[in-house]
N, C-alpha and C positions, 0 to 999 in steps of 0.2 A: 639631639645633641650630636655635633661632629665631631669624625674621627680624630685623634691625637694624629699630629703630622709626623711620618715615619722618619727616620734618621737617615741622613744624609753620610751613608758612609762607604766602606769599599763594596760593599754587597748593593752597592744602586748601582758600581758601571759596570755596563754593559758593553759586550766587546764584538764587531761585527767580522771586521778582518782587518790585514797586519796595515804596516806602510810600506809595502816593496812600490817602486813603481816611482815616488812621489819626485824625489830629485830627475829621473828619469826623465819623465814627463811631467812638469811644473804647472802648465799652462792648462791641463784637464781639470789643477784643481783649483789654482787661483784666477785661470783667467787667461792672463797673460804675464809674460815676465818683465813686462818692460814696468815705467812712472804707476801705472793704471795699476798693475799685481804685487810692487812693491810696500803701498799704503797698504794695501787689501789686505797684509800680513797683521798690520793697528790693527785695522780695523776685526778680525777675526777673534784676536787676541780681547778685543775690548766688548764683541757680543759677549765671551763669558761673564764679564762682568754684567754688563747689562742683564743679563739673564738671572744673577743672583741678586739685580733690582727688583725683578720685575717679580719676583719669591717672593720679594718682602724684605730680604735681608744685607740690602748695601744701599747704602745712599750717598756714598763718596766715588769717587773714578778720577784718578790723574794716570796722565801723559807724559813719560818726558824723553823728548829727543835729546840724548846725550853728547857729550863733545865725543866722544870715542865711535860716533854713528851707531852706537846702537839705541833700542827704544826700550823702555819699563813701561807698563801697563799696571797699577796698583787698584786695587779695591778693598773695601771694608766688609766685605761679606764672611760667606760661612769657614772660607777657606776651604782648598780641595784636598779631598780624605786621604790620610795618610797610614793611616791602616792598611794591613798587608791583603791583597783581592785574593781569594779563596784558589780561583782558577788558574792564577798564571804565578801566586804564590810570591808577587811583588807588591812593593808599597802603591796602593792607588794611583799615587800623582805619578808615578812614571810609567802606567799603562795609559792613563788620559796621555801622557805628554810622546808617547812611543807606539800606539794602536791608532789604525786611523778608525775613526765609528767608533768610540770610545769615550765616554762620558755619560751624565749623569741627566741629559737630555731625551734619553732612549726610553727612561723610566720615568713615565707621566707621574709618579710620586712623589718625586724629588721636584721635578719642573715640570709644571702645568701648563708653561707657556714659555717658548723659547726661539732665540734668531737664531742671526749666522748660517754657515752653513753645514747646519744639518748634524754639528759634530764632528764636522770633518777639522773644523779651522786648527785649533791650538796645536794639533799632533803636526797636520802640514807645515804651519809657521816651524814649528821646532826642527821638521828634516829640511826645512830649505834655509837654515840659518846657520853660518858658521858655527856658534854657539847658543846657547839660549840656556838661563840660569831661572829657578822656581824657588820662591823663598813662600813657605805657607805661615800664617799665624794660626795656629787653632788648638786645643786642647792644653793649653796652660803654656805651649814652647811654638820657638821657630825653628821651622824641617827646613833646609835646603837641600837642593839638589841640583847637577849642572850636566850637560848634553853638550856632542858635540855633534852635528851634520847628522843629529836627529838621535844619535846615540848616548847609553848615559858614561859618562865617565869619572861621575864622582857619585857614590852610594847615597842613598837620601840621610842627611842626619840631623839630628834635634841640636842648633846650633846657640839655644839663648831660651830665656824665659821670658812669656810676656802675659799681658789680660788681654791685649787684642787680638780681634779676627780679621781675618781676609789673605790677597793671595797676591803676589808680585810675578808678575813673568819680566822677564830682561831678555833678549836678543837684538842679535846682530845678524842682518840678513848674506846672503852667500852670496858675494863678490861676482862669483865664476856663474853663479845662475840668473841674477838679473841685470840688467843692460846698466841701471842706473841703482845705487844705494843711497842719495841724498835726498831724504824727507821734506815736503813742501809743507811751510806754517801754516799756510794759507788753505790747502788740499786737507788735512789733518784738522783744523778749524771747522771746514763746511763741514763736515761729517758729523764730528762730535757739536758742534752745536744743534746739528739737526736730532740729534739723538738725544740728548738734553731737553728741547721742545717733545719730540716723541715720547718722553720720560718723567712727567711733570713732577717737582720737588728732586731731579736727582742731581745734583753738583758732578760736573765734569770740569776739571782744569788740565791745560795742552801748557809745558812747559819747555821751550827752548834753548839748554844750556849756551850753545854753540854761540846766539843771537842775542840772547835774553828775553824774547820775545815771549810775553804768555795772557792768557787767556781764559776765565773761569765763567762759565756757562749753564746757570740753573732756573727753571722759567717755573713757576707755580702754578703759572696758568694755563700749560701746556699749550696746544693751538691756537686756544685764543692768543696766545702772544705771537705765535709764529706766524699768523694770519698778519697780527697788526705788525710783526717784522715784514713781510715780504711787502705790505703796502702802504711804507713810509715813505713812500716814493710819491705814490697815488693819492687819489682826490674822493673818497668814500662816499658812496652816496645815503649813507647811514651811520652814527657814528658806532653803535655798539655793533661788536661781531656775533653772530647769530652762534650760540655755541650749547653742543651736550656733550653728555659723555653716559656710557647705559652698559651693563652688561644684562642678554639676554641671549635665551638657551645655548649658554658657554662664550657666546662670542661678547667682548666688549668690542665698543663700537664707541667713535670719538670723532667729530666733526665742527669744522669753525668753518665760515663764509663771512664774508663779507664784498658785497658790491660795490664797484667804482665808475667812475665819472669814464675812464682809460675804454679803449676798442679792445686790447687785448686783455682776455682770460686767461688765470693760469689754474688748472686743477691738478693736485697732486695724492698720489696716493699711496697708503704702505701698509703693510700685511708683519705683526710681527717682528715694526722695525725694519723692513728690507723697500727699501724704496721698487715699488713695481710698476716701472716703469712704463710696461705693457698691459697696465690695467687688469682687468680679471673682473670677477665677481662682486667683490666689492663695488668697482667704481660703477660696474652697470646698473647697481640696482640704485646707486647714485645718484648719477645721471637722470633713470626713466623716471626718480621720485620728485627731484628738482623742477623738470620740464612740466610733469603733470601739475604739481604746487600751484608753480606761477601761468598757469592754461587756465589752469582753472578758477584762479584769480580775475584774469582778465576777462574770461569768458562771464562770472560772474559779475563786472563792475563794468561791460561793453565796452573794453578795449580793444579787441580784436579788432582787425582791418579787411586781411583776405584771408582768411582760414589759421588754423593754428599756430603756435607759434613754435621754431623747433629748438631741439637741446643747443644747435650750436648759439640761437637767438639768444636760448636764453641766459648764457654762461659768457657771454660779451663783457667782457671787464670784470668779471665776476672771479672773486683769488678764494679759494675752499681748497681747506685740506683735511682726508677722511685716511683715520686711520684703525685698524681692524687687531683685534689681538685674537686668535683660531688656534683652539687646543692641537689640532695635527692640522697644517695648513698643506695643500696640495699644488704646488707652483710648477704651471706649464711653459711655452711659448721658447722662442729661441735661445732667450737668457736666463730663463727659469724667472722669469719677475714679471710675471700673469698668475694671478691668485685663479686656483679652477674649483675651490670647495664650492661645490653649487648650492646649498644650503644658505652661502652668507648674504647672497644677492636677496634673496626673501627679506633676513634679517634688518638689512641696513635699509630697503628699501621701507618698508613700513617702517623704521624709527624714523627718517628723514621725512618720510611724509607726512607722519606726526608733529613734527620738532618744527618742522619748517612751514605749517597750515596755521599753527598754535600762534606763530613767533609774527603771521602776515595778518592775523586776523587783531593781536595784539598792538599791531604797531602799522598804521594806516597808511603814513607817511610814511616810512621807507618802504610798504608793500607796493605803493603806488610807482615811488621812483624804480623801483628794479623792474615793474611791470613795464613801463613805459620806456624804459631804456631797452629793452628786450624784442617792442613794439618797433622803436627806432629800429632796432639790428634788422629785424625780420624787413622792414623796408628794404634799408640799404642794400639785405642780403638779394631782395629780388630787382634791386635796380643792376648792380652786380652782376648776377643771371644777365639780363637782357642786351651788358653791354660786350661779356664773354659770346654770347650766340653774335652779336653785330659782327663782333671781331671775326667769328669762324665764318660766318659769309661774306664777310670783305674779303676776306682771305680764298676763300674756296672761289671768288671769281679773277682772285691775282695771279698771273703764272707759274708762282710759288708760294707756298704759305712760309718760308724764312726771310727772318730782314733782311734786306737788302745788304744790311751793311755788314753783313757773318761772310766771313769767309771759312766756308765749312770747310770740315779736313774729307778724303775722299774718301776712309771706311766708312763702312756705315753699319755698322758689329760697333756696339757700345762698349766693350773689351778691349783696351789698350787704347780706345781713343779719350782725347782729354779737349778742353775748350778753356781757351785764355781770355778773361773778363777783365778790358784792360783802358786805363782814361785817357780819352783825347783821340784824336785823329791822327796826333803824330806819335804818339809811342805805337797807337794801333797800328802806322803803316809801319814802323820798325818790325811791328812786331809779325804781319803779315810777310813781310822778304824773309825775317829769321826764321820763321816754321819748320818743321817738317811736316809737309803738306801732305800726307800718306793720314796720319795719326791727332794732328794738331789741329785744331780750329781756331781761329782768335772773335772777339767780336767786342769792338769799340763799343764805347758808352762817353755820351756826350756830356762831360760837367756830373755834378751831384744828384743823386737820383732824389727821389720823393721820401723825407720820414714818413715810412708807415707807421712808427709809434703815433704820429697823431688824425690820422689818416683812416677811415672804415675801407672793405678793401673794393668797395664802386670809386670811390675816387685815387685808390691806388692804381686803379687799371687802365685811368683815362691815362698815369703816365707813359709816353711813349718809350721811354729807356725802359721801362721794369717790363713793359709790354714786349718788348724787342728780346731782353734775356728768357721772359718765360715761353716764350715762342719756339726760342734758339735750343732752347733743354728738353720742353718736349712733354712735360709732365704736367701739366696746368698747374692752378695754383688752388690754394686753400679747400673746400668742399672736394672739390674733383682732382684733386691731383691726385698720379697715379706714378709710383717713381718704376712701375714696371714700361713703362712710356718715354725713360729717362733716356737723350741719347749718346751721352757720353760717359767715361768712367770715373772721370776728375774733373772734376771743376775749380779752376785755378784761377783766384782774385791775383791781376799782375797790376800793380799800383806802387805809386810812386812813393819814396820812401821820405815822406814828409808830412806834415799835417794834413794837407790836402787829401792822398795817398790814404792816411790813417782815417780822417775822414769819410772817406768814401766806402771802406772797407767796412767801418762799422754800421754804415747804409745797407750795404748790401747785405753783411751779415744779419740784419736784425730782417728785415726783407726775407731773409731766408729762414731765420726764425721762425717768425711769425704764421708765415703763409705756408712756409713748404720744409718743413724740420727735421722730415724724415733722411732731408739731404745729408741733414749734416749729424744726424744720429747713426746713418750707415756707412759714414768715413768717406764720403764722395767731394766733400769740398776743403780746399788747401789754400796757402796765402803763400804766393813765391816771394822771396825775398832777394830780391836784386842787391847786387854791393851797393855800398855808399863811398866804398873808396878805390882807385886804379892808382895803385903803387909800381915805381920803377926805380928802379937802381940794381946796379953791378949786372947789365946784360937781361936782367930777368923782367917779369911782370906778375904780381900780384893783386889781387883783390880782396878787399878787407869787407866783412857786412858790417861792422860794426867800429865804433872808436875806439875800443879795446883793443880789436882787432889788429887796426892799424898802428896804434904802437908797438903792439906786438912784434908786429913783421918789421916796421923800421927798426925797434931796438936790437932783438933777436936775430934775424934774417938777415938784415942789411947794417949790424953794426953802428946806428944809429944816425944813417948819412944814407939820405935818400936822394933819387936823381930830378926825381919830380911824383907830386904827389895830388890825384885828382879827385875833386870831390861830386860825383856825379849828382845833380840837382835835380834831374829829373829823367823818366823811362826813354823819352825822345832825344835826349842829349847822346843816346848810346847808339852805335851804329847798328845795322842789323846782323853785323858778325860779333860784336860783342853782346848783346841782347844772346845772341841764341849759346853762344860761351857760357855766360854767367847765371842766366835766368831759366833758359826755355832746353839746354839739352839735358837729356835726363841723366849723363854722365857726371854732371858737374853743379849741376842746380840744386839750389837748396831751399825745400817744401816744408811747411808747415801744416799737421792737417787740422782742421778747425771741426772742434765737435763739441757736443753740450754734454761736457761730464756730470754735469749740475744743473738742471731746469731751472731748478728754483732761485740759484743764485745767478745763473746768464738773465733771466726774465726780469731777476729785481735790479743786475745791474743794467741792462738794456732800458727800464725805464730811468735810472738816476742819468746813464748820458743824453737820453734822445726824448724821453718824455715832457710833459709842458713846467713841472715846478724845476726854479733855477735855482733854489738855496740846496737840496741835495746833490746839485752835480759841483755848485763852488766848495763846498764840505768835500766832495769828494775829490776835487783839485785841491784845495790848502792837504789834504790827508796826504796825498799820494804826487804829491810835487816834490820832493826830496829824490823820487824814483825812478824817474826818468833821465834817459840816456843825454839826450841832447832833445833841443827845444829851437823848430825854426820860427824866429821871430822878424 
């Protein structure tokens, strides 16, 4: 018989130490202060809730960004204790909302299983908000209480009678501490729907007063949905997704797969709800349990060709997402999102090798199609090999191994130097005279490169443009790249600001994706953005990037009477003293830096534009055609 589950009251928080420090220094606990540490405030706010999902006792969550900028976070849960804590002789919720390391996460009794971080979130959010207000349902009434820049300034009070539970937090973030206060629909979307799929049966709805925009998010099937989301794009080589879900010696453990017809694989992994991005424990015993599966599959039915087949082989098109639930999880690595509890690798790897020997033995025909598409990779991957070594002793008998056509800058300290990836021969020679030749690199690209969405990457490397950029960086690509090889510090797409321009951009981008992503997970690649307009009147000169822009400055600036107004159509139309003005000096230019906030959702949009089916990408033109700036036709 099990124990009665203890009460959830002031005598569960736990209090480690204050919050001095946190407005001080912001960024030690969210991150950073800028778009990225702003949401992160949701987001911390809304693990509490999830966490009194994952109890057993909430199965509602809304969002709502308000016209006033600030955000509500609601759930249905137990509500946080409003009983006076023994030790510090205050009502509950304003030790949770005023201690950092305070909460009812510390005490495995209350939560078994818990995100975020660590207990630190709600208290944080609360000192880096202008204000933040607590409305609790619990015990027959509703307590509020309200804080200002982390302090309380109105006493907690029983303001109403109700029969329901749960807990509202409201805040408005601090103006003076982060760069930006305007909440993205879209940012706030990806999150909570992922959390929704990681949560199966749990309703989350994102509500945008401001827009009206909204959004209700409940999947029953947990991964297996989120598998078949991310591969609506895709061509399955199976129709059902391969899916369990187990709890075993504490850990649950939950895994969807499914294979596609697509070169690129996307695997993702999460501990807890925290997307860990650096893999850990979990994913490895993943990984070695997959590989062996289908080894031993082919090995079994004499598929094999020249010797084994390897993990990368055999995860080629292949979208799985495994996700871990670890009573005290232990998370290493730079960002703290590498799971290190070494115990779950055992775990996951014997369920998957079960789940997954069960499901190939049961089901012939898709055993065979993942085997032999996996057959195919390990080909490609060793024609790939052979045509990488051609290349290194072509090269090693050249009198240089850079293209010809790089005009290298003269550091050669990866530190302050940067490389401009720029189309055409004549914006490159523009761009070539504008340099600073010390620091700057340029290196033309001829016309549109190779999709490598449709592309294995032995035929990506016959191309000579992708061949010429991965030369120029330094890092190789795919299996062997090594970005400690890298040799610049920025890598700057300088493209023309039109479809073509956008076109190419998103070649290159998915290119760097694919093969070499570390580029752009460690903030190394940027998109300049050149004006689109050279404005004159009253003696002066301006440049507009945008068509907002330029009414701007005509209406405002120049009284609404301009002297002449020009619309730059393309990089080579500019001289090389306005190129290096507008685009290339670091005084004046304006950098975008390009990074994958979201795997999951760069991966599934990178196949709706660039992948082989066209009804998802005209879906995705009639959706998002209202939103575009201007359209060259």
């Amino acid at each position: 018989m099990s124990e009665p589950e203890p009460e959830y009251d002031a005598e569960r928080i736990q209090v480690l130490e204050g919050l001095q420090a946190v407005r001080k220094r912001p960024a030690m606990y969210i991150g950073s202060v800028d778009e990225r540490g702003l949401h992160h405030l949701v987001y911390e706010v809304v693990d509490n809730s999830i966490d009194e999902a994952l109890a057993g006792h909430a199965s509602e969550i809304e969002v709502v960004v308000h016209e006033d900028g600030s955000v509500s976070v609601s759930d249905d849960g137990r509500g946080i204790p409003v009983d006076t804590h023994e030790k510090y002789d205050l009502p509950a919720v304003e030790v949770v909302m005023t201690q950092l390391h305070a909460g009812g996460k510390f005490d495995s009794k209350s939560y078994q299983i818990s995100g975020g971080l660590h207990g630190v979130g709600v208290s944080v959010v609360n000192a880096l908000s202008d204000w933040t207000e607590v409305e609790v349902r619990r015990d027959g009434g509703v307590h509020r209480i309200k804080f200002e820049e982390g302090k309380p300034v109105e006493t907690l009070e029983r303001v109403g009678e109700t029969d329901e539970t749960g807990t509202t937090v409201r805040f408005e973030p601090d103006s003076e501490i982060f760069e930006t206060t305007e909440f993205s629909f879209t940012t706030l979307e990806n999150r909570l729907r992922e959390l929704a799929f990681l949560n199966k049966g749990l309703e989350i709805t994102l509500r945008d007063e401001g827009t009206g925009e909204e959004a209700t998010h409940r999947y029953d099937g947990g991964l297996r949905e989120y598998v078949e989301y991310l591969n609506e794009t895709k061509t399955p080589l199976h129709d059902d997704v391969i899916y369990f879900d187990s709890e075993e010696d504490g850990v649950e453990v939950e895994v969807a797969i499914q294979a596609t017809k697509e070169y690129s694989g996307s695997v993702h992994s999460f501990a807890n709800n925290i997307n860990t991005r650096e893999g850990g424990t979990h994913l490895s015993g993943f990984k070695a349990a997959l590989t062996r599966v289908v080894n031993d599959y082919a090995e079994e039915h004499n598929l094999l060709e020249d010797g084994k087949l390897k993990g990368q082989d055999v995860r080629e098109g292949l979208t799985a997402v495994i996700s871990v639930m670890v009573p005290e999880p232990q998370f290493e690595g730079q960002t703290k999102t590498k799971l290190g509890n070494s115990e779950v690798r055992g775990t996951v790897e014997t369920r998957v090798n079960r789940e997954l020997s069960t499901f190939m033995e049961e089901n012939p025909d898709a055993a065979q199609a993942m085997t032999m598409k996996a057959v195919e990779a390990a080909r490609a991957r060793r024609a790939a090999k052979k045509a990488r070594e051609l290349q290194r002793r072509k090269s090693a008998l050249e009198s240089t191994s850079l293209p010809g056509k790089l005009a290298d800058c003269q550091r050669r300290e990866r530190e302050g130097s940067e490389i401009f990836v720029v189309e055409g021969d004549s914006a490159g020679g523009s761009a070539k005279q504008a340099r600073k030749r010390e620091t700057q690199a340029v290196l033309p690209l001829r016309g549109k490169i190779l999709n490598v969405e449709k592309h294995r990457l032995d035929r990506v490397l016959e191309n000579d443009e992708i061949r010429a950029l991965i030369t120029a960086l330094g890092t190789g690509v795919g299996d062997e790249f090594d970005i400690d090889e890298l040799r610049y510090d920025s890598i700057i797409l300088l493209l023309d600001a039109d479809v073509d321009g956008a076109h190419i951009r998103t070649l290159l981008l998915t290119l760097l994706y694919r093969h070499m992503r570390p580029l752009l997970e460690e903030g190394h690649v940027y998109a300049a953005q050149p004006p689109l307009y050279r404005i004159r009147g009253g003696g002066s000169t301006y440049d507009a990037m945008t068509e907002q822009e330029r009414t701007r400055i005509v209406e405002e600036e120049l009284g609404g009477k301009a002297d002449n107004v020009q619309r730059f159509k393309g990089l080579g139309e500019m001289t090389p003293e306005q190129l290096w003005q507008t685009t290339m000096n670091p005084e004046n230019r304006v950098l975008h830096r390009l990074t994958v906030e979201d795997a999951k959702e760069a991966d599934r949009m990178f196949s709706v534009l660039m992948g082989e089916k066209v009804e998802p990408r005209k879906e995705f033109i009639k959706e998002h055609a209202d939103e575009a700036d201007w359209v060259d036709i």
